[in-house]
C-alpha atoms as one frame of an Amber mdcrd trajectory, in Angstrom:
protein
  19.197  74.646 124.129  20.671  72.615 126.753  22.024  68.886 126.179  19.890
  69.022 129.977  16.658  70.558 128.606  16.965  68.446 125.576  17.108  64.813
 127.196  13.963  66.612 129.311  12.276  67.435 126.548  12.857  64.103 124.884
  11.809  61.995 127.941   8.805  63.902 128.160   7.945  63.269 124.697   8.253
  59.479 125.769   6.385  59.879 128.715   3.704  61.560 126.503   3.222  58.552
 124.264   3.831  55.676 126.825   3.155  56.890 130.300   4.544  57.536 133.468
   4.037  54.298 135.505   6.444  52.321 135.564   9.567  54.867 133.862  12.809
  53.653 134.789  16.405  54.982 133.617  17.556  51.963 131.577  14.520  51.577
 129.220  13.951  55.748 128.969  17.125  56.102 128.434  17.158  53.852 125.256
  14.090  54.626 123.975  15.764  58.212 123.440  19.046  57.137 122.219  20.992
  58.390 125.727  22.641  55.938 128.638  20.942  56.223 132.312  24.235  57.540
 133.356  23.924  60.607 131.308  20.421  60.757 132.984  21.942  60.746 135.960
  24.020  62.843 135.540  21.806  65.722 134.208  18.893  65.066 136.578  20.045
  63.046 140.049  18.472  60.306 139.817  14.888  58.900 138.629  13.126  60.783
 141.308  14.617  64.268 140.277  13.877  62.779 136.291  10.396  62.373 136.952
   9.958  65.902 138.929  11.476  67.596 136.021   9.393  64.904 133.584   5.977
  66.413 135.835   6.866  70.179 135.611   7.482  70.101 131.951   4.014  68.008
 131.492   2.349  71.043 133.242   3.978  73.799 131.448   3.109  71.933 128.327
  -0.761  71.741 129.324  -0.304  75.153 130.370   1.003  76.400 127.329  -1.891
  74.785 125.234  -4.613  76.395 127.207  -2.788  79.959 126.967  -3.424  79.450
 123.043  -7.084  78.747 123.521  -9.025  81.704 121.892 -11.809  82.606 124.357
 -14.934  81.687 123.846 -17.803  83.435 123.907 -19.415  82.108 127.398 -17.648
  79.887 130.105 -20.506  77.060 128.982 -18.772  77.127 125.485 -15.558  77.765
 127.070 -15.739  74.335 129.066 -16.890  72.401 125.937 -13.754  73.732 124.375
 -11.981  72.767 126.976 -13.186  69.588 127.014 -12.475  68.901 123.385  -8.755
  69.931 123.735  -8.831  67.347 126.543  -9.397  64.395 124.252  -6.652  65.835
 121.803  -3.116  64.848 121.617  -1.281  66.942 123.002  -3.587  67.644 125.904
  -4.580  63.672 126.535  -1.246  62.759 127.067  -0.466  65.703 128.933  -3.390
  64.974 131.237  -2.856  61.143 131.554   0.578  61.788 132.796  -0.611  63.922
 135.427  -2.828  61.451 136.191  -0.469  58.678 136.643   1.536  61.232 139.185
  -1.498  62.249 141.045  -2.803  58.531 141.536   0.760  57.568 142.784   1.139
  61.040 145.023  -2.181  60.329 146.973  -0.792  57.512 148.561   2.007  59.421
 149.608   4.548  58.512 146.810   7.400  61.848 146.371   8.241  62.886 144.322
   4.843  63.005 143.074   2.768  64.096 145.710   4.456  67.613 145.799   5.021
  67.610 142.128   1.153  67.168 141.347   0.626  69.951 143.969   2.437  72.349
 142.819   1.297  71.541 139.221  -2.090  71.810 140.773  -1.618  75.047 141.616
  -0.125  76.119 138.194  -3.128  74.412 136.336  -5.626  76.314 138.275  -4.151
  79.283 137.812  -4.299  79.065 133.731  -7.873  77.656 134.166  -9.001  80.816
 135.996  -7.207  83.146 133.498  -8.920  80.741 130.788 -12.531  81.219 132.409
 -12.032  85.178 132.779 -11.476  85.591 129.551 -14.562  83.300 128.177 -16.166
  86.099 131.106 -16.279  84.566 134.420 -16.500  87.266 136.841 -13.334  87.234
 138.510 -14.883  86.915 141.776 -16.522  84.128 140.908 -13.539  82.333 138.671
 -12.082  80.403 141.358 -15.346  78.281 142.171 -16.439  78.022 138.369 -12.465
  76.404 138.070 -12.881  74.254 141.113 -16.228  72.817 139.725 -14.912  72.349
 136.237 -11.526  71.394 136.808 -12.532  68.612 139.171 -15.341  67.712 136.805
 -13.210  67.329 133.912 -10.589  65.101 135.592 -13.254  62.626 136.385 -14.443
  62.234 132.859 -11.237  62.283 131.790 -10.648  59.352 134.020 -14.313  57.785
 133.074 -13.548  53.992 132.318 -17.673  53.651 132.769 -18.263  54.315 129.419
 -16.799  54.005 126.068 -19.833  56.107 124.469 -18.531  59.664 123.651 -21.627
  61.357 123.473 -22.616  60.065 127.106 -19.684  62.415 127.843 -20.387  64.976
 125.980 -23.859  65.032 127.310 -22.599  64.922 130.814 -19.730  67.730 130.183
 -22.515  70.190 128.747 -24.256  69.595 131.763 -21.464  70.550 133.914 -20.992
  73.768 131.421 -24.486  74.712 132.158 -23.658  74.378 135.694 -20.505  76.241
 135.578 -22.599  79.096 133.423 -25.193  79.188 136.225 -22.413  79.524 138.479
 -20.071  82.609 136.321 -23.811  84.295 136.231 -24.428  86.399 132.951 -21.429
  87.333 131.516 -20.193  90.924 132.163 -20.071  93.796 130.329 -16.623  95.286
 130.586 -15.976  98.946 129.701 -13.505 100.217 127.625
């Protein structure tokens, strides 16, 4: 491994546990035992840090998803989904690219074209997720659409602190993204 994919690896950790907003070299750099001129350096400058910082977030998420098993309808599969979000790994994975998204939509880089291209990424693992829970494939890219949005939202719900509120509202949305798949398919051998 890289002394280059190691300080990434170790920032991200830090970013995991205390967030994105806010990361500057000095502090980062302490926190993981490293000067900001070694993260300079290795990754340009904060800006190229924090693009690096994003894409490893999303392969992380992405990688943690892959592992899923799939489930036996995409109503259960979004309930699983939605319990992985509230796990560690996952939460911090999805608060981060939170914090990236918030600060790209009003035009911040790097993280508007970071979260995009994450974006694109996530949705791609979410419809490979859903097909094999049996979305039709035709139909994946709406069910992931509906879901992913849905999810981000209650992910970012600061409306309630009542868990099965969620819950309640997230099996609603599964039902809705079941109604959506239609009947699962029968696949031949």
């Amino acid at each position: 491994m890289s002394r280059r994919t190691q300080l990434l690896d170790q920032v991200t950790d830090h970013v995991l546990e205390h967030g994105l907003t806010g990361l500057t070299l000095r502090p980062v750099a302490a926190a993981i035992g490293t000067s900001d001129r070694m993260l300079i350096y290795h990754f340009e400058s904060r800006d190229g840090l924090v693009s690096a910082v994003i894409t490893r977030v999303t392969e992380r998420a992405i990688e943690i998803v892959e592992a899923l098993p799939a489930a036996r309808t995409v109503r259960s599969g979004v309930n699983r989904l939605w319990e992985t979000y509230q796990e560690e790994p996952m939460h911090g994975c999805l608060t981060a690219y939170c914090q990236a998204a918030a600060t790209g939509l009003i035009g911040d880089e790097p993280y508007l074209s970071e979260a995009r291209a994450a974006n694109e990424l996530w949705a791609a693992a979410l419809r490979t997720y859903f097909v094999r829970c049996g979305a039709p494939p035709r139909k994946v890219r709406r069910v992931v659409t509906l879901v992913e949005a849905s999810l981000s939202g209650f992910h970012l719900d600061l409306a309630t602190d009542r868990p099965e509120w969620l819950a309640a509202g997230v099996d609603d949305l599964a039902r809705a993204a079941q109604e959506l798949a239609g009947p699962r398919e029968r696949r031949t051998a």
